[in-house]
PyMOL commands that place a pseudoatom at each C-alpha (Angstrom):
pseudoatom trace, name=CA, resn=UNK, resi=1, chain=A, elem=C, hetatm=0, pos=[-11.501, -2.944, -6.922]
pseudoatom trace, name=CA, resn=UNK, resi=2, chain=A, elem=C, hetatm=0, pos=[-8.941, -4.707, -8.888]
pseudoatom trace, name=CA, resn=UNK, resi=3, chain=A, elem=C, hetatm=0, pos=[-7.548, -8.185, -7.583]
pseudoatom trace, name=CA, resn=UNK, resi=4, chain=A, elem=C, hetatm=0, pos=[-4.349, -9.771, -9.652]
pseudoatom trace, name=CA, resn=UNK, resi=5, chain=A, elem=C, hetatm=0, pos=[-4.006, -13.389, -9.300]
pseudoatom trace, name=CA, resn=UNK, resi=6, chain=A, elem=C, hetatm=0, pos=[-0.895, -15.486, -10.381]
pseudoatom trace, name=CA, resn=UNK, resi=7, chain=A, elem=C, hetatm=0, pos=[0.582, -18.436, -9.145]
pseudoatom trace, name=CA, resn=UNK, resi=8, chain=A, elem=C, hetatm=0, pos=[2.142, -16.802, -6.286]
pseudoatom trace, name=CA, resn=UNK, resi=9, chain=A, elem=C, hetatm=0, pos=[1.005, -14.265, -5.508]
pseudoatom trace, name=CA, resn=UNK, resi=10, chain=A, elem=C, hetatm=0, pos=[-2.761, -12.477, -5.059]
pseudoatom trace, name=CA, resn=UNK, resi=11, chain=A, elem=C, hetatm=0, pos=[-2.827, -8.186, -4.607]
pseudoatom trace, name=CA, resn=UNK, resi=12, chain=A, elem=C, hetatm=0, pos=[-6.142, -6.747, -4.361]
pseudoatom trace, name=CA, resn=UNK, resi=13, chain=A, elem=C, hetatm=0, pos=[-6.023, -3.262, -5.734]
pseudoatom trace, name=CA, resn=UNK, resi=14, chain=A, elem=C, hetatm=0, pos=[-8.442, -0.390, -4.558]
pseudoatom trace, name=CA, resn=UNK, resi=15, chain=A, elem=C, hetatm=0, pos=[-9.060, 1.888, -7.057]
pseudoatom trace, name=CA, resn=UNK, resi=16, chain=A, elem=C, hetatm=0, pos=[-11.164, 4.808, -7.779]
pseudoatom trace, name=CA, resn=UNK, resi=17, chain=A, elem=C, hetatm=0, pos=[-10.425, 7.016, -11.034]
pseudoatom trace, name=CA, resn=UNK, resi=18, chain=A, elem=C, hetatm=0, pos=[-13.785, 8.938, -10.915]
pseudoatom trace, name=CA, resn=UNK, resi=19, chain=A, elem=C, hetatm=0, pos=[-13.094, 12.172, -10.416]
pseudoatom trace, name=CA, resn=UNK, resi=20, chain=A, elem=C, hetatm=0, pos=[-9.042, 11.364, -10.485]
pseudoatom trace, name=CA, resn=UNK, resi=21, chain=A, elem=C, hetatm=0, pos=[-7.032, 14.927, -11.020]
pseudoatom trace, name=CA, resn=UNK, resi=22, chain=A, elem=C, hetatm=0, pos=[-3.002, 15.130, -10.987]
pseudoatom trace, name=CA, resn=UNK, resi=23, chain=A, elem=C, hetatm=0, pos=[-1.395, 17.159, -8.557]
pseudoatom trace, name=CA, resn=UNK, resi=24, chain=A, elem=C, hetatm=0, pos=[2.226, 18.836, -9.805]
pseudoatom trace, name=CA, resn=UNK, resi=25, chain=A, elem=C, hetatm=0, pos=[3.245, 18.921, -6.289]
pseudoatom trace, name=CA, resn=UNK, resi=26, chain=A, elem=C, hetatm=0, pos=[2.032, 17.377, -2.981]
pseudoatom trace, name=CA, resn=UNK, resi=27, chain=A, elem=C, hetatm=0, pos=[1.820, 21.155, -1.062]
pseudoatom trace, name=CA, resn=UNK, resi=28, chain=A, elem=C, hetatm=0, pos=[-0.580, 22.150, -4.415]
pseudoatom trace, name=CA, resn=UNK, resi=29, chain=A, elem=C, hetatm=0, pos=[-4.217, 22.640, -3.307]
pseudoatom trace, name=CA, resn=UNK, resi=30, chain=A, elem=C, hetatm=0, pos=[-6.935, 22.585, -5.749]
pseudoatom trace, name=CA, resn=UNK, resi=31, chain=A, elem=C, hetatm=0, pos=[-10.331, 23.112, -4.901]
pseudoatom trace, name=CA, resn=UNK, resi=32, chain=A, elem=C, hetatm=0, pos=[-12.640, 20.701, -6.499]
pseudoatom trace, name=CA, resn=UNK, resi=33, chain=A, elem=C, hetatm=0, pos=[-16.579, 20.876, -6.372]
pseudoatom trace, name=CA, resn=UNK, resi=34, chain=A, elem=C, hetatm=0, pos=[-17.473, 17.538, -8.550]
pseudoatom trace, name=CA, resn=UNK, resi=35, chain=A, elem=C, hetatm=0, pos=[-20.327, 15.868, -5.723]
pseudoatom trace, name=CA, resn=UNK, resi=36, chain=A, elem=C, hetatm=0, pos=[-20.360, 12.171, -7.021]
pseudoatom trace, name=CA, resn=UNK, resi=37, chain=A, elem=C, hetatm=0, pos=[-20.016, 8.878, -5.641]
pseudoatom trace, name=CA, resn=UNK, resi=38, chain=A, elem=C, hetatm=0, pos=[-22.537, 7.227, -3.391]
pseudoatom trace, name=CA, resn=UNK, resi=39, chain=A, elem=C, hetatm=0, pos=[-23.864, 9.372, -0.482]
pseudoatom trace, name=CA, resn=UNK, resi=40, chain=A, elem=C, hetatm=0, pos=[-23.061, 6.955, 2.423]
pseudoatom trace, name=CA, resn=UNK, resi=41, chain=A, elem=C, hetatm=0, pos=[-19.203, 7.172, 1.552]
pseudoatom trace, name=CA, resn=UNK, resi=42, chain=A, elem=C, hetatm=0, pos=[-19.225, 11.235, 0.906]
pseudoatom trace, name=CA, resn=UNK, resi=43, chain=A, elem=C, hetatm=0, pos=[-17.051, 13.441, 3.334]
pseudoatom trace, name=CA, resn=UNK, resi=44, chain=A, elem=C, hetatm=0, pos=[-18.803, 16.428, 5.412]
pseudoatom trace, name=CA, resn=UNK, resi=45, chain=A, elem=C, hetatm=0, pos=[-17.104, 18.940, 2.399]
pseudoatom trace, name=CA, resn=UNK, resi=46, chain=A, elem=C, hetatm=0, pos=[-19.136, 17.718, 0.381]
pseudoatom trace, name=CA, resn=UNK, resi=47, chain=A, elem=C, hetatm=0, pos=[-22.381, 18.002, 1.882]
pseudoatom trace, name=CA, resn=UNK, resi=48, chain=A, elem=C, hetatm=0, pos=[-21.942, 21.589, 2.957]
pseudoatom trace, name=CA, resn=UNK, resi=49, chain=A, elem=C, hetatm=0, pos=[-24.529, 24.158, 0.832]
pseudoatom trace, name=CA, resn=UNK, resi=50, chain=A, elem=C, hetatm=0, pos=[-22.037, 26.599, -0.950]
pseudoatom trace, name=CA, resn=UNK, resi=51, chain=A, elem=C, hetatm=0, pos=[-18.677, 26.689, -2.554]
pseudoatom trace, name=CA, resn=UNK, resi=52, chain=A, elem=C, hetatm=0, pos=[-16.400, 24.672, -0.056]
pseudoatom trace, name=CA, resn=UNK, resi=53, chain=A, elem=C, hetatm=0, pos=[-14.292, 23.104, -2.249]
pseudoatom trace, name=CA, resn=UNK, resi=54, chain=A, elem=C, hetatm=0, pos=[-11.849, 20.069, -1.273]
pseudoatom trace, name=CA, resn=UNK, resi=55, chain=A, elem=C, hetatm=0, pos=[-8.651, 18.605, -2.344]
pseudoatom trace, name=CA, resn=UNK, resi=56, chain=A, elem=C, hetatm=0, pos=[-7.051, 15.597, -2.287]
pseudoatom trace, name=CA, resn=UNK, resi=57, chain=A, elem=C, hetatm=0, pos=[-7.534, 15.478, 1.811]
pseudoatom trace, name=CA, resn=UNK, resi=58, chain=A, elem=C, hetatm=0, pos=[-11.227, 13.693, 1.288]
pseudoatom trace, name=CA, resn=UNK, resi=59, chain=A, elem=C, hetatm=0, pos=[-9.068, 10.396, 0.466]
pseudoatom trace, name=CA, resn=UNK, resi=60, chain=A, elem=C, hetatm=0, pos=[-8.170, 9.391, 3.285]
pseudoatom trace, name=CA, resn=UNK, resi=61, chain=A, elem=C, hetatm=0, pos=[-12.326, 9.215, 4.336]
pseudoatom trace, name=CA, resn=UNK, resi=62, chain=A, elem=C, hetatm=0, pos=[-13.224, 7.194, 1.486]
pseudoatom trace, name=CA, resn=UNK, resi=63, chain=A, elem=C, hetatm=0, pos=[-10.483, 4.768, 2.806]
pseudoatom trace, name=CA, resn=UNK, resi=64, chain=A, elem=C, hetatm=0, pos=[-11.594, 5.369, 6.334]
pseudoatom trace, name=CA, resn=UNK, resi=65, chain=A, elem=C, hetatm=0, pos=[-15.110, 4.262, 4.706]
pseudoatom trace, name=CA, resn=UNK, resi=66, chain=A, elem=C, hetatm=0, pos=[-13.646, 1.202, 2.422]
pseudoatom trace, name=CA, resn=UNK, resi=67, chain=A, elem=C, hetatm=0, pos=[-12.377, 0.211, 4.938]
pseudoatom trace, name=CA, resn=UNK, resi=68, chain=A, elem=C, hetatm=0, pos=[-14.929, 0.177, 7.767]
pseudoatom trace, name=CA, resn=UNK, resi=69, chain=A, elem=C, hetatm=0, pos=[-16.887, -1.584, 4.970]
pseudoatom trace, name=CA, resn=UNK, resi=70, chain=A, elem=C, hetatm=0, pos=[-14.488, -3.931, 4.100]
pseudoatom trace, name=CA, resn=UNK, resi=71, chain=A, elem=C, hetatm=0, pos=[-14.047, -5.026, 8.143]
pseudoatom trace, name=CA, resn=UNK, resi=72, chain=A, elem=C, hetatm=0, pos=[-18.115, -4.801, 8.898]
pseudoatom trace, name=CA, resn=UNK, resi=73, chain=A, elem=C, hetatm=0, pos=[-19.974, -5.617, 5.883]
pseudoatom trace, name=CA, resn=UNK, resi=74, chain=A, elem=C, hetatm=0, pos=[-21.434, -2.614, 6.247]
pseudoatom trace, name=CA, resn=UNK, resi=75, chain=A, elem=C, hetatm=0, pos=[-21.615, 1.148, 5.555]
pseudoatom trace, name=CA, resn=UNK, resi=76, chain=A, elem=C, hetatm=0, pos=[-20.930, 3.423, 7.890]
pseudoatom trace, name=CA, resn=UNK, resi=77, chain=A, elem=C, hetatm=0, pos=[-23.608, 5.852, 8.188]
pseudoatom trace, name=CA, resn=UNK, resi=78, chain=A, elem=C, hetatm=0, pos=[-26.133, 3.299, 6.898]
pseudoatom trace, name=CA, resn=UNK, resi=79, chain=A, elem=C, hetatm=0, pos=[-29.490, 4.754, 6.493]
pseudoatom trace, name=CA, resn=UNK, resi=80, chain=A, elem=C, hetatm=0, pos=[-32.766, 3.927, 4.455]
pseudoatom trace, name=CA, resn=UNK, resi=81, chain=A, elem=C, hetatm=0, pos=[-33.949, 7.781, 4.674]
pseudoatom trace, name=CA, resn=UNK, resi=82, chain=A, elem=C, hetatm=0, pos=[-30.942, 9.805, 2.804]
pseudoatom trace, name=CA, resn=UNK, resi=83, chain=A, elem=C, hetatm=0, pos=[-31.754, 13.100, 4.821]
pseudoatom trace, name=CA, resn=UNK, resi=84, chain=A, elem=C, hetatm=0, pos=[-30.611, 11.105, 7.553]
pseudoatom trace, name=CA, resn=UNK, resi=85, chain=A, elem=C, hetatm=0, pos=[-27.861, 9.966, 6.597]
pseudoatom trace, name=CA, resn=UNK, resi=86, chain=A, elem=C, hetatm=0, pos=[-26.331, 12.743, 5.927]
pseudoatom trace, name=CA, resn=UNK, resi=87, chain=A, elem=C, hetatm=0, pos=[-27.291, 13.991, 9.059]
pseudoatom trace, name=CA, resn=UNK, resi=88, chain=A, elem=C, hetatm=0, pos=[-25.262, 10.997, 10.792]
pseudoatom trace, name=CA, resn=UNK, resi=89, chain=A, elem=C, hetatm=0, pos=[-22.355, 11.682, 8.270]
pseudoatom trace, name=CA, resn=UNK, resi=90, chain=A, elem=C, hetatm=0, pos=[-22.279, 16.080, 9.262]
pseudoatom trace, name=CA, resn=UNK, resi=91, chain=A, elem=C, hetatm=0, pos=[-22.646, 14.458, 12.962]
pseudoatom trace, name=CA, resn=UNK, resi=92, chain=A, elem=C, hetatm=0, pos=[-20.257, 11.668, 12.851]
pseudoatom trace, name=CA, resn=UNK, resi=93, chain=A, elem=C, hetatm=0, pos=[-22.461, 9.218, 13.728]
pseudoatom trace, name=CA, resn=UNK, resi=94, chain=A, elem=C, hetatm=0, pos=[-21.469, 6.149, 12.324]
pseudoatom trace, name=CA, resn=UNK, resi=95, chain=A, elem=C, hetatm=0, pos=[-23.066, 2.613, 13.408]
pseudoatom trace, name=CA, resn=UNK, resi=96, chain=A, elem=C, hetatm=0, pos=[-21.210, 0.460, 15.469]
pseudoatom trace, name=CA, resn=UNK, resi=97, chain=A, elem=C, hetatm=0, pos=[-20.291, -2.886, 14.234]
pseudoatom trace, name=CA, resn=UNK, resi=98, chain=A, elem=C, hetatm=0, pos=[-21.933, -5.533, 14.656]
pseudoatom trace, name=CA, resn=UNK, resi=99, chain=A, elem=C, hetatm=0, pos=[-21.520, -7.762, 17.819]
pseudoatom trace, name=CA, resn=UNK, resi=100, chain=A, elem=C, hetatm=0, pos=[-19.735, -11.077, 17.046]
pseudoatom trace, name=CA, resn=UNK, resi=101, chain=A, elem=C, hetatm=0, pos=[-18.860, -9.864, 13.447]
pseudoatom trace, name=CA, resn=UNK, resi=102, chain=A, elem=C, hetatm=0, pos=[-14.763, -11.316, 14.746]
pseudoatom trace, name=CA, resn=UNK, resi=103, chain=A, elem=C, hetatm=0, pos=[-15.721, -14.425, 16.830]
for i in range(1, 103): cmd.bond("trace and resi %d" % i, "trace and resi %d" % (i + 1))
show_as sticks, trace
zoom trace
C-alpha cells in the first residue's frame, strides 16, 4: 500500500508489483504460472494441480480479497490449517463478517 499525504489532499494507493507483466493490448492473453503471494488471497487458478495458467483476470480477486479485508479486518477464507483453506477458497467458502463490525 502506498498512502500520499499533502496538505490537501490524502490518496491511498494499492499496489502490488510482484509478479507485474505488461500487456501490449488489453484482448492479449498470457498464461502465467508464477504461484506467490499469501495463500488466503490466491484465486482457484492457482490452486489447481497442472498447467492452468491465468492472466491478468485473477486481479480483480485479489481486489475482491483487499477489499473484503480492508471492510472486515479479516481474510476471507481465514483458516489456521492451510489444507483447509484452500479447500474453502476451491469451495467459495468465505467467512461471514463479523456481526456489529458497522454499528
Amino acid at each position: 500500500m502506498m498512502v500520499a499525504l499533502d496538505d490537501e489532499e490524502q490518496i491511498i494507493k494499492l499496489i502490488d508489483f510482484n509478479v507485474a507483466r505488461v500487456f501490449k493490448d488489453r484482448g492479449e492473453i498470457m498464461k502465467l504460472f508464477t504461484k506467490t503471494g499469501h495463500l488466503s488471497f490466491r484465486p482457484p487458478e492457482l490452486l489447481t494441480d497442472g498447467p492452468v495458467g491465468y492472466s491478468y483476470h485473477i486481479d480483480c480477486w485479489h481486489i475482491g480479497c483487499s477489499l473484503y479485508f480492508m471492510l472486515s479486518g479479516q481474510e476471507p477464507f481465514a483458516d489456521p490449517n492451510q489444507a483447509k483453506m484452500q479447500e474453502k477458497i476451491l469451495n467459495l467458502d468465505y467467512s461471514p463478517m463479523k456481526d456489529g463490525i458497522w454499528d
